[in-house]
MDAnalysis code that builds the backbone (N, CA, C; Angstrom):
import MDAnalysis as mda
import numpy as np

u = mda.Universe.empty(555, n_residues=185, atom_resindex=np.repeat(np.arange(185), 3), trajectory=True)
u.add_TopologyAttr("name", ["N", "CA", "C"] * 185)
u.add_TopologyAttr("resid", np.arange(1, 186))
u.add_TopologyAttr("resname", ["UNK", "UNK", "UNK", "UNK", "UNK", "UNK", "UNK", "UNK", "UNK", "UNK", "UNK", "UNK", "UNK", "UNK", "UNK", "UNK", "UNK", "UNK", "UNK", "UNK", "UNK", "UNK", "UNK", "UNK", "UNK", "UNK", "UNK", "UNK", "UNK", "UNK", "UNK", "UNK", "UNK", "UNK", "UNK", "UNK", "UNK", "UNK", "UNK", "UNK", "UNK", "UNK", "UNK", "UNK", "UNK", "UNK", "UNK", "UNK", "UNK", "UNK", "UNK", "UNK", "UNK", "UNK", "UNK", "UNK", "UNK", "UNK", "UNK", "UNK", "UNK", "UNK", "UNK", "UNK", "UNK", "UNK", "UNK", "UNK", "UNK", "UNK", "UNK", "UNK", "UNK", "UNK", "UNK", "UNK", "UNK", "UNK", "UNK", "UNK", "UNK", "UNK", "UNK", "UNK", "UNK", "UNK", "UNK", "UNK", "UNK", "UNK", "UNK", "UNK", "UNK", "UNK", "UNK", "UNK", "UNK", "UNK", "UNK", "UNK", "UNK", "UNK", "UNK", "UNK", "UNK", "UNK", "UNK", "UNK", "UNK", "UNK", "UNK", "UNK", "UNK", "UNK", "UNK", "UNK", "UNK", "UNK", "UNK", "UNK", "UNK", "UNK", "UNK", "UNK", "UNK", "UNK", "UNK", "UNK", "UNK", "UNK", "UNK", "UNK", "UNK", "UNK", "UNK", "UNK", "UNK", "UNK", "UNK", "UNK", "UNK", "UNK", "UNK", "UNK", "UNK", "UNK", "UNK", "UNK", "UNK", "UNK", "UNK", "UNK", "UNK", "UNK", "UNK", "UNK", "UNK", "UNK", "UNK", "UNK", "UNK", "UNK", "UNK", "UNK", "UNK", "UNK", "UNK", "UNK", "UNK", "UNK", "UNK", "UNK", "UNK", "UNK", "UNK", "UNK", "UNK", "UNK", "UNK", "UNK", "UNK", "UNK", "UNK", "UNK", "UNK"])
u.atoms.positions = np.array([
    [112.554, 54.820, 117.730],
    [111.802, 56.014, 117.507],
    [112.721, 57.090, 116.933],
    [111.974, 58.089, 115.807],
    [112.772, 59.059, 115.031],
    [113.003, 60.233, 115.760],
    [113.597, 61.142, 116.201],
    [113.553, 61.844, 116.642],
    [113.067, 63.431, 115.744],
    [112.283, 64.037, 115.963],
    [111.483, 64.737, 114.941],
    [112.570, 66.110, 115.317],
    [113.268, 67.031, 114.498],
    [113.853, 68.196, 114.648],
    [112.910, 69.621, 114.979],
    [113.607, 69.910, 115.943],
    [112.667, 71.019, 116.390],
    [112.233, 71.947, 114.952],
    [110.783, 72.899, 115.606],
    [110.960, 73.620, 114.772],
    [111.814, 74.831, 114.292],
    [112.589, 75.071, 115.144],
    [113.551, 76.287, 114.682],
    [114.523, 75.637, 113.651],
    [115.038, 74.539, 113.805],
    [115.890, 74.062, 113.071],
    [115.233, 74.082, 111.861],
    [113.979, 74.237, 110.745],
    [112.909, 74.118, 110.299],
    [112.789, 75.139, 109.923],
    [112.917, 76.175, 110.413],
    [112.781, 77.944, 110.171],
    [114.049, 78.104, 109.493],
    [114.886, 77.636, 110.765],
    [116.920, 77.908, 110.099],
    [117.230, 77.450, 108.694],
    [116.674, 76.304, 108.365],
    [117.126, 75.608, 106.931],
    [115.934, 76.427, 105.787],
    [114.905, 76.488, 106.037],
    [114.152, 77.402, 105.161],
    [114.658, 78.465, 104.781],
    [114.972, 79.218, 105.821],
    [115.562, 80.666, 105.747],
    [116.903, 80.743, 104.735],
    [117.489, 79.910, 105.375],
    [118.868, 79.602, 104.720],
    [118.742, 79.464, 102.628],
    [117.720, 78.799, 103.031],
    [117.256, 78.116, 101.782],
    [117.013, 79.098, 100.654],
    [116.267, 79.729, 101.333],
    [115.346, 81.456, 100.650],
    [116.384, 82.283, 100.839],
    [117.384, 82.479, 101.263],
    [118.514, 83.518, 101.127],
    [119.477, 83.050, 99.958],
    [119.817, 81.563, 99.974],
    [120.327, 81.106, 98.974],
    [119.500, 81.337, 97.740],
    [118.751, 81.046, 97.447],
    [117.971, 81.145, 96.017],
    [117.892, 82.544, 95.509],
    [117.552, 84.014, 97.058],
    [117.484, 85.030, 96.507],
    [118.822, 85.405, 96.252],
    [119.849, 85.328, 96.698],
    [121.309, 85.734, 96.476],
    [121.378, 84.628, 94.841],
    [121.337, 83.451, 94.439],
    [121.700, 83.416, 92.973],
    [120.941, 83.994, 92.142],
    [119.665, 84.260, 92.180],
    [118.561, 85.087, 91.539],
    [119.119, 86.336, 91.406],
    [120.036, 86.804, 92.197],
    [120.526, 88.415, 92.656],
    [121.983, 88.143, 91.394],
    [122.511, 87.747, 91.358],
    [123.599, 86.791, 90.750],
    [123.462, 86.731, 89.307],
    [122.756, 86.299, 88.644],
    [122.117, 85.739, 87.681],
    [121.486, 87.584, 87.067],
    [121.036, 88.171, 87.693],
    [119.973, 89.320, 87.588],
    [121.203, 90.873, 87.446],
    [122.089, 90.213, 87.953],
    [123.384, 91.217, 87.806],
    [124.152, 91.386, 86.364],
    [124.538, 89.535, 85.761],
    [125.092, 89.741, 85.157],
    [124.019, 90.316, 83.305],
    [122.547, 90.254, 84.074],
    [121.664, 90.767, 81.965],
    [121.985, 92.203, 82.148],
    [120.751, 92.329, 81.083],
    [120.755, 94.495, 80.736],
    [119.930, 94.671, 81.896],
    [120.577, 95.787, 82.205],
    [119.553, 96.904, 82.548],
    [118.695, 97.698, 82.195],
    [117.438, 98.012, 82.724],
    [116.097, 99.051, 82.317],
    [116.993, 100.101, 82.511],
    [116.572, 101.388, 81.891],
    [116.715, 102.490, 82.211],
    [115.242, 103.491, 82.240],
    [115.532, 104.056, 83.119],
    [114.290, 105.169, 83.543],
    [113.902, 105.854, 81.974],
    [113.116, 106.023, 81.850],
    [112.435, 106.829, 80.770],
    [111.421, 107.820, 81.026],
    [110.910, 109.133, 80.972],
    [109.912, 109.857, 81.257],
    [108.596, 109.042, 80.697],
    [107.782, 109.195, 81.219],
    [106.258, 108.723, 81.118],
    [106.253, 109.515, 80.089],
    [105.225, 109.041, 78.548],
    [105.046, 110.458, 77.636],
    [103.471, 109.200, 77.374],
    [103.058, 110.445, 77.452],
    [101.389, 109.946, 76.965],
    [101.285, 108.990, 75.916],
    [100.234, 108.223, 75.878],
    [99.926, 107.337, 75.012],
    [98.898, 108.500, 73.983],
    [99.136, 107.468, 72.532],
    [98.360, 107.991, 71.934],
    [96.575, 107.459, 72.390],
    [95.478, 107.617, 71.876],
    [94.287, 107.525, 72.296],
    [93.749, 107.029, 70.712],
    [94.498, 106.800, 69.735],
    [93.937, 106.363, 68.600],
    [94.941, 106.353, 67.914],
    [94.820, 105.382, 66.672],
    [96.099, 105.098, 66.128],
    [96.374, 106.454, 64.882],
    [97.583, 106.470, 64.628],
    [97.981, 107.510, 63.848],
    [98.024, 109.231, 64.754],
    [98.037, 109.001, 66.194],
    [97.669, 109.799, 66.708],
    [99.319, 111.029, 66.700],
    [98.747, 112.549, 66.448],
    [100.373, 113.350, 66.436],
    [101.463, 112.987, 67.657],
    [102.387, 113.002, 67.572],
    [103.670, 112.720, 68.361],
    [103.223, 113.357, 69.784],
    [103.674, 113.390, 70.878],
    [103.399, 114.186, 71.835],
    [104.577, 115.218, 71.577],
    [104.109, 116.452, 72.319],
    [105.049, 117.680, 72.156],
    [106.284, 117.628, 72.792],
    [107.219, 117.986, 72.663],
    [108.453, 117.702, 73.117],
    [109.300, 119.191, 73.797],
    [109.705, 118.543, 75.058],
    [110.261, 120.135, 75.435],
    [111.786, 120.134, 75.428],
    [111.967, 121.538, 74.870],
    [113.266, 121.724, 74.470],
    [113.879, 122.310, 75.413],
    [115.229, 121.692, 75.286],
    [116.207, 121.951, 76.901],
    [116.481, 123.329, 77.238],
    [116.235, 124.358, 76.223],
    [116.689, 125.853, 76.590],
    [114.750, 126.567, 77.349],
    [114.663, 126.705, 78.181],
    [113.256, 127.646, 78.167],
    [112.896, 128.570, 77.066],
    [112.094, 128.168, 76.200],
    [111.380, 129.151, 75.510],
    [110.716, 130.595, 76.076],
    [111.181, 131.440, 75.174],
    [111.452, 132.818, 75.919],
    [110.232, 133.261, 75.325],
    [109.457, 133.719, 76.508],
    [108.208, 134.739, 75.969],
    [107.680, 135.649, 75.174],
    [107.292, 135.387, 73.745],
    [107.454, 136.484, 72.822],
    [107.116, 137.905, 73.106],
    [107.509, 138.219, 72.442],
    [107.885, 139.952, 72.692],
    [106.357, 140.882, 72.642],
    [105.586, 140.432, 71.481],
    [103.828, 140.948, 71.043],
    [103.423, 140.461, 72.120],
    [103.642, 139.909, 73.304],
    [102.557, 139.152, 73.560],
    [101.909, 140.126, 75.388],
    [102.174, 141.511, 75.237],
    [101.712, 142.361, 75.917],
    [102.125, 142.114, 77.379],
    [102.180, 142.624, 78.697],
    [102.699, 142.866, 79.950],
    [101.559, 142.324, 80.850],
    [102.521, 142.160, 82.218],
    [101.164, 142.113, 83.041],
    [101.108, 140.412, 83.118],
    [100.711, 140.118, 84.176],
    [99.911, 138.993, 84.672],
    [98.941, 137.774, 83.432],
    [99.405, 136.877, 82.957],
    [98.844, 136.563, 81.553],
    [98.995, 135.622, 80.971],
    [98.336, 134.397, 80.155],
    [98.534, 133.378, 79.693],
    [98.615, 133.591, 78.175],
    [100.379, 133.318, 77.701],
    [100.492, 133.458, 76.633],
    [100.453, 132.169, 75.496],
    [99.389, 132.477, 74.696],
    [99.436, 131.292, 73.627],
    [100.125, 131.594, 72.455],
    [101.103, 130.557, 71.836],
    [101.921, 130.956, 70.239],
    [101.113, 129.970, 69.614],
    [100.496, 130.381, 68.208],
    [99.835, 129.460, 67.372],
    [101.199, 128.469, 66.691],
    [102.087, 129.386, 66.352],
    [103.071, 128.831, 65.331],
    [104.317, 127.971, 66.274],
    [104.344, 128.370, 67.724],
    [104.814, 127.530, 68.389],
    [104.545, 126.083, 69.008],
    [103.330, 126.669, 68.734],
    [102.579, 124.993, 69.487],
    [102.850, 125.584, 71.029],
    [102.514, 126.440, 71.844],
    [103.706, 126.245, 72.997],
    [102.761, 127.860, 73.604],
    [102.917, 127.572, 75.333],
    [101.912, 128.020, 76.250],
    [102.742, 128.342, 77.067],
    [102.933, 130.127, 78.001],
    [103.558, 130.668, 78.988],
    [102.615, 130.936, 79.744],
    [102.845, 130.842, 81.109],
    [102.301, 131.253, 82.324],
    [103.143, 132.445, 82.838],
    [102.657, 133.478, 82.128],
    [103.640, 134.838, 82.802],
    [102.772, 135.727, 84.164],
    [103.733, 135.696, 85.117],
    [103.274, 136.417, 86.608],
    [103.322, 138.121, 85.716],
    [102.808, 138.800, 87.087],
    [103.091, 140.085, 87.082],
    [104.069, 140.828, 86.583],
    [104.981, 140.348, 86.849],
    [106.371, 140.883, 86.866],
    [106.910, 140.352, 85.353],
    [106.165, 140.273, 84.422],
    [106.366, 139.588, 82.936],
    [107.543, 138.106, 83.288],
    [107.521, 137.511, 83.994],
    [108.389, 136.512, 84.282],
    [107.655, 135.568, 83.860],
    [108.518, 135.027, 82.943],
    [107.169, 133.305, 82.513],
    [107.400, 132.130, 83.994],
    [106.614, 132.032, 84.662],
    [106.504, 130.886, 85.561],
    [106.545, 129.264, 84.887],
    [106.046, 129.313, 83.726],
    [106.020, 128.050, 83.070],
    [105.892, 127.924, 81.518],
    [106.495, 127.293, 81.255],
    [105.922, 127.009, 79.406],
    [105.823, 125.422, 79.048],
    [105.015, 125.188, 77.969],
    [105.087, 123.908, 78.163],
    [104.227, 124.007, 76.271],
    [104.488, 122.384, 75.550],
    [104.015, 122.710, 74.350],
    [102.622, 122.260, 74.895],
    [101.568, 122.486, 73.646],
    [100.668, 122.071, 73.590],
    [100.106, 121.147, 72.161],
    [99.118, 120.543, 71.873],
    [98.522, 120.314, 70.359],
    [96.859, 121.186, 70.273],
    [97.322, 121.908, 69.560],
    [95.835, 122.101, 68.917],
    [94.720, 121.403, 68.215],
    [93.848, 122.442, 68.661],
    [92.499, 122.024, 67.736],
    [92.486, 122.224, 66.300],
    [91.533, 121.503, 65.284],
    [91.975, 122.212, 64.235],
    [91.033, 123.488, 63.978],
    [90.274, 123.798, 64.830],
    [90.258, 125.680, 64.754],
    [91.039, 126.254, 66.036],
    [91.715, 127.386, 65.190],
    [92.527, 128.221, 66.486],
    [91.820, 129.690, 66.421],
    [92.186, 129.898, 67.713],
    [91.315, 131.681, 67.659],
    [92.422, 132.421, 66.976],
    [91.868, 133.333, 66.362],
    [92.857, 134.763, 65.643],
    [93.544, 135.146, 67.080],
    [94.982, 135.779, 66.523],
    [95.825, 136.420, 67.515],
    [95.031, 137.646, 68.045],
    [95.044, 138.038, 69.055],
    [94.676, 138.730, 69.806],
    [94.596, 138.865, 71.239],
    [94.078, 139.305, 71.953],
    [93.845, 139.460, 73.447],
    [92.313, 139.077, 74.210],
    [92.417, 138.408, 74.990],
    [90.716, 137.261, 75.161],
    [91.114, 137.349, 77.158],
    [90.211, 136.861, 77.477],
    [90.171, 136.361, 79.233],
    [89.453, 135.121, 79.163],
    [89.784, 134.739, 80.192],
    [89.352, 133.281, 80.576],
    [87.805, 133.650, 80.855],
    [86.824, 133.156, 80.097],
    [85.612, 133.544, 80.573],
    [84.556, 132.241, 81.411],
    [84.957, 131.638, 81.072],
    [84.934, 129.936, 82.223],
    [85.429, 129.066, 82.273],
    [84.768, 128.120, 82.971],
    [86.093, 126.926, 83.489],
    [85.076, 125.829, 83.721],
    [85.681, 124.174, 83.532],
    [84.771, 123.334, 83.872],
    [85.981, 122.144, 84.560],
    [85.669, 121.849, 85.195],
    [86.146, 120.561, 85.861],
    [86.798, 119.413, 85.152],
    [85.437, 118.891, 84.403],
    [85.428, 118.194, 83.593],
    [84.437, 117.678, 82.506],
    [84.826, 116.965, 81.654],
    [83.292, 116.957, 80.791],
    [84.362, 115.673, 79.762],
    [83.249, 115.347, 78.546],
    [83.173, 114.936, 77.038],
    [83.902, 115.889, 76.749],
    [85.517, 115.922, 75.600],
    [85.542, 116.570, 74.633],
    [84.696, 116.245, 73.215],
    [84.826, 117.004, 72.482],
    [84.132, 116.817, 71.073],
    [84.358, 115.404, 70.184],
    [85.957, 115.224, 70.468],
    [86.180, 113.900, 70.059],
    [86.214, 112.502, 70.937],
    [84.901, 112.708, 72.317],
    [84.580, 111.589, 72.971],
    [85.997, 111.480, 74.212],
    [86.794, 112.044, 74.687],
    [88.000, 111.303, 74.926],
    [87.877, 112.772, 76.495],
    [87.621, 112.146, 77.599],
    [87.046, 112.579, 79.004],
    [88.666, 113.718, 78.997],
    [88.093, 114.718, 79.515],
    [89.117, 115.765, 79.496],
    [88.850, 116.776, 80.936],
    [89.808, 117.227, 81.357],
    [89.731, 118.233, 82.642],
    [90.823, 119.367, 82.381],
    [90.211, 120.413, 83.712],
    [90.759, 121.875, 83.700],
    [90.849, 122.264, 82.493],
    [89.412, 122.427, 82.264],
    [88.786, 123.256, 81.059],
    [89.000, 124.271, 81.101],
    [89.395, 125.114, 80.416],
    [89.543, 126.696, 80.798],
    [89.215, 127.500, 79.011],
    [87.772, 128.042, 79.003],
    [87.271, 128.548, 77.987],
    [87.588, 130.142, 77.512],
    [88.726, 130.716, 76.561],
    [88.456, 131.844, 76.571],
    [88.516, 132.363, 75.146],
    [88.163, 131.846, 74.261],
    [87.375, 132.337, 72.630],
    [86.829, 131.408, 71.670],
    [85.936, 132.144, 70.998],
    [85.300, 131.231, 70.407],
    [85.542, 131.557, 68.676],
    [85.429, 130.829, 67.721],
    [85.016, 130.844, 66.352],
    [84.263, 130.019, 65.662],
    [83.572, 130.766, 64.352],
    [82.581, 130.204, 64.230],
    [81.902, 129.061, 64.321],
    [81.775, 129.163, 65.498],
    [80.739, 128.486, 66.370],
    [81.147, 127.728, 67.434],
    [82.631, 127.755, 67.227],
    [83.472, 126.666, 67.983],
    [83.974, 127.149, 69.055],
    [83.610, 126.352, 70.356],
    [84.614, 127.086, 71.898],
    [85.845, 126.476, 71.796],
    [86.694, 126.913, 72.082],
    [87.652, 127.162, 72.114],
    [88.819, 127.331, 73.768],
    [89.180, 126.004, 73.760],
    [89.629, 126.461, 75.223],
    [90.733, 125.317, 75.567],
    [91.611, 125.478, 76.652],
    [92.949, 124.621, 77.040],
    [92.354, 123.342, 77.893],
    [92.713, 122.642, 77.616],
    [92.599, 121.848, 78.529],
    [93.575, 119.841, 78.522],
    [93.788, 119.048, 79.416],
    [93.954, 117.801, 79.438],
    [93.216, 116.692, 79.450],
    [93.471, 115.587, 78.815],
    [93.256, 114.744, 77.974],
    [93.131, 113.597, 79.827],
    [92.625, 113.141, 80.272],
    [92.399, 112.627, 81.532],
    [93.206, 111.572, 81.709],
    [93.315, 110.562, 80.519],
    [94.236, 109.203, 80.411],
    [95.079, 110.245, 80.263],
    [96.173, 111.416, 79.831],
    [96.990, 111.939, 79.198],
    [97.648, 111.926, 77.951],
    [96.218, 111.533, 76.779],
    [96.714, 111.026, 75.486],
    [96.536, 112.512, 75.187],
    [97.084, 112.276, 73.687],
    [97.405, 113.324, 72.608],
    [95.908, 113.206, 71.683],
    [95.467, 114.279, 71.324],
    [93.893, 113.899, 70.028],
    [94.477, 113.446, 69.035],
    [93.748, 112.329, 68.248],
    [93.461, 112.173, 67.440],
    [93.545, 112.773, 66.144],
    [93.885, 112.333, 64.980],
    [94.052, 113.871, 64.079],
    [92.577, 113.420, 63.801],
    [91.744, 115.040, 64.229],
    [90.506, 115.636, 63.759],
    [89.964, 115.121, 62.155],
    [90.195, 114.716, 61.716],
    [90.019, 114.750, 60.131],
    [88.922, 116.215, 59.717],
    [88.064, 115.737, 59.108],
    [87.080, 116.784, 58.537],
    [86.297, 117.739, 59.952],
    [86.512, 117.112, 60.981],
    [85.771, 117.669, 62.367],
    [86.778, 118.483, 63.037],
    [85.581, 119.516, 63.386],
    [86.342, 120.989, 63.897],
    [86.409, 121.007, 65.473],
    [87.348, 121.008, 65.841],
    [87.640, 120.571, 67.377],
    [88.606, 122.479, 67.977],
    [88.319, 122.665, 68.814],
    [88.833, 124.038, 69.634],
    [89.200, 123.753, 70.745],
    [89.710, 122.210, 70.969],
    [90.456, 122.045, 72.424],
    [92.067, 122.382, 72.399],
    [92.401, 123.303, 73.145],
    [93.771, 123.186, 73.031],
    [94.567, 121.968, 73.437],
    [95.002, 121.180, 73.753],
    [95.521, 119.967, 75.039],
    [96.460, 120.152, 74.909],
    [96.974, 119.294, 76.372],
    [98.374, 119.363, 76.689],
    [98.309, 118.506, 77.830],
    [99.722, 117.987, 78.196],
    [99.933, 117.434, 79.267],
    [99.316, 117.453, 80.611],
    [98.673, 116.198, 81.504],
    [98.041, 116.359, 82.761],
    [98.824, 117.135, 83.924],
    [99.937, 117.354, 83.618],
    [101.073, 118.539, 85.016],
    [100.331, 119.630, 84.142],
    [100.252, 120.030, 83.099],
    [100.334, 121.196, 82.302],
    [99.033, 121.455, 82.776],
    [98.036, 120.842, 82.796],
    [96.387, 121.622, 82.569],
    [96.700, 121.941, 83.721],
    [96.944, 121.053, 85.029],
    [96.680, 121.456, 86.888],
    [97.438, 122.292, 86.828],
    [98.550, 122.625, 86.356],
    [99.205, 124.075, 86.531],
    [98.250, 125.203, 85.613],
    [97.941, 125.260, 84.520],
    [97.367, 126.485, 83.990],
    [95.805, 126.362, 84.845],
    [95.272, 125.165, 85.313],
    [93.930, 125.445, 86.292],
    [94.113, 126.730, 87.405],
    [94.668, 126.237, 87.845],
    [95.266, 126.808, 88.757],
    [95.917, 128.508, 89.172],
    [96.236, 128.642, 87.867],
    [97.133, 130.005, 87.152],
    [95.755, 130.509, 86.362],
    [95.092, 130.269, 85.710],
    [94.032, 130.511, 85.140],
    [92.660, 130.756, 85.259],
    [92.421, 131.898, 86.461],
    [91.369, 132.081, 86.935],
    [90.239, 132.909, 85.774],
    [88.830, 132.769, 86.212],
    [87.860, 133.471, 85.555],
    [89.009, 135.173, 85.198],
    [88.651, 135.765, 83.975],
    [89.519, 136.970, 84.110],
    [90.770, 136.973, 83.465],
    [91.651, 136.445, 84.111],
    [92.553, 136.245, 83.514],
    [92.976, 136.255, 81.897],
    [93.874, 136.894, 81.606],
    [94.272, 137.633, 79.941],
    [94.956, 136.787, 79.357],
    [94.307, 136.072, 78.422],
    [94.552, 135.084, 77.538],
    [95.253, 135.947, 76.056],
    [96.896, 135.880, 75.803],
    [97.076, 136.667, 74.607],
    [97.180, 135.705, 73.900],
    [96.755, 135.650, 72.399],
    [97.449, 134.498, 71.354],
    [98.142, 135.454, 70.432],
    [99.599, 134.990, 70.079],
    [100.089, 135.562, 68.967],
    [100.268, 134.142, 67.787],
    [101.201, 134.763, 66.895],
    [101.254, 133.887, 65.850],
    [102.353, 132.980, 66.221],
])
């Protein structure tokens, strides 16, 4: 008669077994390349879609026109959005892509807000924040839900500002009904 080995002895050689295989796997996995971390940057949402905006290592300094006080500053020619407190201190900047209608420079308030909805070019968007319009077109900030970049508009007139999904929940947030929307150039 065979004598059958307990089961621990059974556990012991398995174990053994599975430590060996993960230690040359570990071995083997040491000597290829390495990944390196990369920031998440949005996908485009259609092909040929503009680059995503890129932030530059110095903080972009709050233009000078762009009036005092508590206030969300938009630069047309910057591509690029401040969250200035009270105390004219920008809390945040961040780029954005436009629509291809932009409102004239001037001074506007946030006159509503939506959760979420359809943008114009089909592509589910949140922290809507509406504050001018042109002819005929609303006009307002908001993120892209997957966190893509639009589409270039071709012949269709679009007034979404977008920007990054950190970017909209921060200007939601900062961007109450009221609130003084300046655009300069």
């Amino acid at each position: 008669m065979r004598a059958v080995p307990a089961p621990k002895v059974w556990v012991t050689g398995l174990t053994v077994g599975a430590i060996a295989a993960v230690t040359a796997l570990a071995v083997q996995a040491e000597k290829g390349p390495h990944p390196t971390a990369a920031k998440a940057r949005p996908s485009a949402s259609a092909a040929g879609a503009s680059p995503a905006p890129t932030k530059s290592a110095a903080p972009a300094v709050v233009p000078d026109s762009s009036g005092t006080g508590r206030r969300v500053v938009y630069s047309l020619g910057k591509k690029r959005v401040w969250l200035v407190d009270a105390s004219d201190a920008s809390r945040r900047t961040f780029a954005v892509w436009p629509g291809t209608v932009s409102p004239d420079p001037g001074s506007y308030a946030v006159s509503s807000r939506s959760m979420a909805t359809t943008g114009s070019d089909g592509v589910q968007i949140e922290n809507i924040i509406y504050f001018a319009a042109k002819s005929g077109i609303s006009i307002a900030f908001s993120n892209a839900v997957d966190g893509s970049s639009p589409p270039p508009a071709g012949d269709k007139q679009t007034g979404g500002i977008r920007m990054r999904a950190a970017d909209g929940a921060a200007l939601w947030k900062f961007g109450e009904a009221g609130t003084s929307v300046v655009v300069v150039k």
